[in-house]
N, C-alpha and C positions, 0 to 999 in steps of 0.2 A: 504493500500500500504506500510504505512511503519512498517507493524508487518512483510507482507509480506518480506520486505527487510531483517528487522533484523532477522528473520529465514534463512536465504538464508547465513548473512554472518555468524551466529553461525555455520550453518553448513558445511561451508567453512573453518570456526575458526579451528572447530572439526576435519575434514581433514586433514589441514594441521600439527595440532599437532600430530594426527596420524600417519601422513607420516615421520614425525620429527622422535618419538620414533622408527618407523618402521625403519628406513635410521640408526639410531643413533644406534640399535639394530648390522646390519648388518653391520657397523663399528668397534663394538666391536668386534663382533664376527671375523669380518675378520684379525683383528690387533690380536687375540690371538690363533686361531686356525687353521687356512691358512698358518702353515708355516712348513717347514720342518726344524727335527732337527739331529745332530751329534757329538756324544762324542768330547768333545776339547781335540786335540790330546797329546798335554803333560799330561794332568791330565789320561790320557787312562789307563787300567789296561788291562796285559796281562796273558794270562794261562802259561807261564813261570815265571809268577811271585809265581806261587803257586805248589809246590813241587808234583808231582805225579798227579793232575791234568790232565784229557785228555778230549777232545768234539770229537763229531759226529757231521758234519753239515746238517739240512735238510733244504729242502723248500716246502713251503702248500702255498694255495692260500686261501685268504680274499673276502670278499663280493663283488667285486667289479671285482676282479679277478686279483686285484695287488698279487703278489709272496709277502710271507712274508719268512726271514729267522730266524732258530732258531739254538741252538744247545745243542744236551743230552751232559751235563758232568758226569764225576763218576770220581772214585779214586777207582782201584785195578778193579778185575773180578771177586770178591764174590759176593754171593749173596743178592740182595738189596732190600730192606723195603717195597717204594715204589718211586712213582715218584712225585718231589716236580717242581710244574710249577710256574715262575715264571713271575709279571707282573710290568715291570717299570714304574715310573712315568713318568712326566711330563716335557718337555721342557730341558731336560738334554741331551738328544738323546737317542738309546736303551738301552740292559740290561746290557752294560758293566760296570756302576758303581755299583754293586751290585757283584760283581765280589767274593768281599769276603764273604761275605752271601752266595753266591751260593758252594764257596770254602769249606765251614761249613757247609753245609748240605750232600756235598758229601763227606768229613769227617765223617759223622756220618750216612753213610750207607747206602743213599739214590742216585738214579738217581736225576738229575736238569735239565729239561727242561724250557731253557729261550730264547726269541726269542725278535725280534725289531717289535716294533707293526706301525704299517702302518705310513710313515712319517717321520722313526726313522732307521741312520746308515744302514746298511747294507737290509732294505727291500724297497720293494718299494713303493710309495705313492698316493694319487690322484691327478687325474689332469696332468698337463704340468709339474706343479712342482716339483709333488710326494709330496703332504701337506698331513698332520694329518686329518683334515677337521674337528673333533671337540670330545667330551670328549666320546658320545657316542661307539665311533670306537674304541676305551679300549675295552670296554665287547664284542664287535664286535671277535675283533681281537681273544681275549681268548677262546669266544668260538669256535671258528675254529681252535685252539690250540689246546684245549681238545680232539676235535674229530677228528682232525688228530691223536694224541696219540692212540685212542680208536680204530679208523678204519683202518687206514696205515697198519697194520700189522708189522710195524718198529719196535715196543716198544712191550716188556713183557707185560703178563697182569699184573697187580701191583694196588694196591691203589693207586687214586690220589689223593693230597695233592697242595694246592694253597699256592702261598704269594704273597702278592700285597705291594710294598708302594705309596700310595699319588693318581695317578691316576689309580695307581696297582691297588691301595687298594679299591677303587672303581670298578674297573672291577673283582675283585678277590668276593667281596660281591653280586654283582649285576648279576655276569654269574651264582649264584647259581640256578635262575630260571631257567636258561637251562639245569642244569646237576645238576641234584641230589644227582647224584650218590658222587660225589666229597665226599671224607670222613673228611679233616679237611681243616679249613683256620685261617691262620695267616695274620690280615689286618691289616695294621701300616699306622698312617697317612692319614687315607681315608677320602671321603666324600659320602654322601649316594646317592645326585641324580646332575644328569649333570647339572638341575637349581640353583640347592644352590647352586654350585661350582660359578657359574656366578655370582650368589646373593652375594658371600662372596668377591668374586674379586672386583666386580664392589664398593661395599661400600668405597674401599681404594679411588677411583676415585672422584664417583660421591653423595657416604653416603645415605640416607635413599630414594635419589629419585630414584635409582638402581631398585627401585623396579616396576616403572612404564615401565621399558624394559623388566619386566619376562613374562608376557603373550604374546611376540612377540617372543621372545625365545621359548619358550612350541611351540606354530606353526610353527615356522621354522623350530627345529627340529625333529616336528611330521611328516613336510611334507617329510625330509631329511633322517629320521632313522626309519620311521616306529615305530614298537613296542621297539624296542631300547633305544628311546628317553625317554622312561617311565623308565626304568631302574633304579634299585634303590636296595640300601642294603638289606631295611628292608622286601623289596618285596623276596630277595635271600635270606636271612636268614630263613624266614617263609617258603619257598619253600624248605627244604632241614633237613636234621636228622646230618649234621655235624656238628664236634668238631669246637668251632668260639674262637678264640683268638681275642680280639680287642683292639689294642695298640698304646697310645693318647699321645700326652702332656699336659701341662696346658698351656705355654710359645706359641703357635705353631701359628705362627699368618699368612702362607698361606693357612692353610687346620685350621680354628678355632674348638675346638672343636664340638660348637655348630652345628656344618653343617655336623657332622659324631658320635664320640662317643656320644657325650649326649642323642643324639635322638638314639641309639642304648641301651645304657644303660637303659636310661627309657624304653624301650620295653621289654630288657631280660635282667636286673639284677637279675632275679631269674628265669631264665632257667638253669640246669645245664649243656648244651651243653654248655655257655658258660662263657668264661675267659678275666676279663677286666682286665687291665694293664695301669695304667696313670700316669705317670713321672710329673715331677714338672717343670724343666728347661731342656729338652732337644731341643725344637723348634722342626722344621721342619725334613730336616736334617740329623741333627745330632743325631736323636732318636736310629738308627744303628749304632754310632760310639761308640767307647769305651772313658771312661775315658782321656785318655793316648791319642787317637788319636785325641778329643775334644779340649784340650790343646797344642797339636800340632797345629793343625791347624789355631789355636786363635793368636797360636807363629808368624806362619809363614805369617799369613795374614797380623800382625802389620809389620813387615820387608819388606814387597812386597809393604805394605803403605809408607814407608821409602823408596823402591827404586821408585815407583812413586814421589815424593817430592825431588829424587834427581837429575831428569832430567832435562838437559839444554834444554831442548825446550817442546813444548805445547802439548802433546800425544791427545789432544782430536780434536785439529785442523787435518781436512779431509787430508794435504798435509803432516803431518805428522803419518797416519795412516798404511799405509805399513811398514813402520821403527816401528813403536811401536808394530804393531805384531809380527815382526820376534822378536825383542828386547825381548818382554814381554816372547813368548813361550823359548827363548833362557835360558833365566832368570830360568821360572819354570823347564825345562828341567836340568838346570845344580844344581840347589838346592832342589829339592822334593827331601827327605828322604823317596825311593821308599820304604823301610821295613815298616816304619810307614804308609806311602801311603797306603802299598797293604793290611798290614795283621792288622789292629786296629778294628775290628767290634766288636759291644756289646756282646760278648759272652754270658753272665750272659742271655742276650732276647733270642739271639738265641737259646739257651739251655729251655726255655725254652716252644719254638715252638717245635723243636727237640722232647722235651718229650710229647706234645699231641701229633704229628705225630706220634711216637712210640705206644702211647695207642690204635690208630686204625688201626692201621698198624702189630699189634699182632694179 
């Protein structure tokens, strides 16, 4: 009777810690990926900010059948290389901050199709909320990008050419399984699979026990995304004959190397499709900014730390939280040094993308 018993509450024990992880799982998940997001409107970059600059607005429909919007940019009516799609990351809102990257690439001859991936500014999302719903819906999105490009009949035929940063950079690696055809990609910042990403988050939180919520994550999102869920770089890289740029930091501590380049590099550092690129101190970020705009920015955040510190009252208290937004965007509105704002991108990387896309684009 009492083995009997003690069986009965192990596996009651066993249950319930089960249900813990399981609950605990769908906690996190809902606290990071259940939300929708939107460029903050002072920091916004606009196509009058960049000299001769023009877009085309479309809209395609996603998995789901939410409208996504995008837009082709160029610069002049020659004729163009090909078409460079572009995949924003994460939590920022869509592809506006990327504004000047996409400015440089249509500087340098190519069409830019870049759009807001489900959840993000100007498309529309799941659910009541219009949420993101979770990392898989990246390569989701892209891929319904591509083949709008391809079947619409909107766009030239052209070689198409990828960039992705951070979440980009992730759907830009991993849509390779669906489209081969893709001729070169530039991923900055990426991670290879929707779980490590969680793997990498969760450590900052919960540290080595993180690891007891991934196999509830794999089923959730097995059950949610289908073959999606599996998604993964190395699985797109292997699936495809294009030129791969793949561009890391050392410093980068939301996307750690370990969960993207390294496990990329040990696979194809000696393939010659591809081009590794690993910076020392750029972070996250800042791996697109220039010199010049890095330093700005460093400038300008210690001073915005200065005017925080010089406020007569509590900006974090709820009842003064309407005053501290108008105040704060007032603030950035009236001192962003919109030149350094708009036009500071890494030239030196970019030029460096530019010229694979050129190699296959010959």
């Amino acid at each position: 009777m009492k083995k009997r018993i003690l069986k009965i509450s192990l596996a009651i024990l066993v249950i319930l810690i089960l249900a813990g992880l399981w609950i605990g799982m769908l906690a996190a998940y809902k606290s990071n990926f259940c939300k929708r997001f939107t460029t903050y409107e002072p920091k916004k970059l606009y196509i009058e900010d960049y000299t001769g600059l023009s877009r085309t607005r479309y809209q395609f429909k996603s998995n789901k059948g939410q409208t996504l919007t995008g837009y082709l940019y160029k610069i002049g009516n020659d004729t163009k290389k090909g078409i460079v799609v572009v995949a924003h990351g994460f939590s920022g809102g869509g592809h506006n901050s990327y504004m000047d990257c996409i400015n440089h690439f249509a500087k340098n001859g190519y069409f830019v199709f870049a759009y807001d991936a489900t959840g993000n500014d100007e498309s529309e999302g799941l659910g009541k909320d219009g949420i993101v719903g979770g990392m898989p819906q990246g390569v989701i999105d892209l891929d319904h990008a591509i083949s709008f490009i391809e079947d619409s009949g909107n766009f030239p035929v052209l070689p198409i050419m990828l960039f992705g940063h951070s979440w980009g950079g992730f759907s830009v690696s991993s849509v390779l399984a669906y489209h081969p055809e893709v001729k070169a990609v530039a991923e900055v910042a990426g991670f290879n699979t929707s779980v490590g990403m969680f793997e990498a988050g969760g450590k900052k939180v919960a540290g080595g026990a993180v690891k007891l919520f991934l196999p509830f994550y794999v089923v959730f999102e097995a059950a949610k995304y289908g073959k999606y869920a599996f998604a993964s770089g190395v699985k797109g890289f292997k699936s495809s004959d294009a030129k791969i740029m793949v561009i890391h930091s050392k410093n980068d501590t939301t996307v750690p190397p370990s969960y993207g380049y390294n496990i990329y590099y040990k696979k194809f550092k000696d393939n010659p499709r591809f081009t590794f690129v690993l910076s020392e101190d750029k972070g996250h970020s800042f791996i697109l900014r220039s010199q010049k705009g890095i330093d700005y920015i460093n400038d300008f955040n210690e001073k915005f730390d200065e005017y925080f510190s010089s406020l007569d009252y509590d900006y974090k208290d709820k009842k003064n939280q309407e005053r501290f937004i108008k105040e704060k965007a007032e603030y950035l509105n009236k001192n962003i040094d919109r030149e350094i704002w708009c036009h500071t991108p890494n030239e030196e990387l970019l030029d460096q993308i530019v010229a694979m896309y050129d190699e296959v684009a010959e």
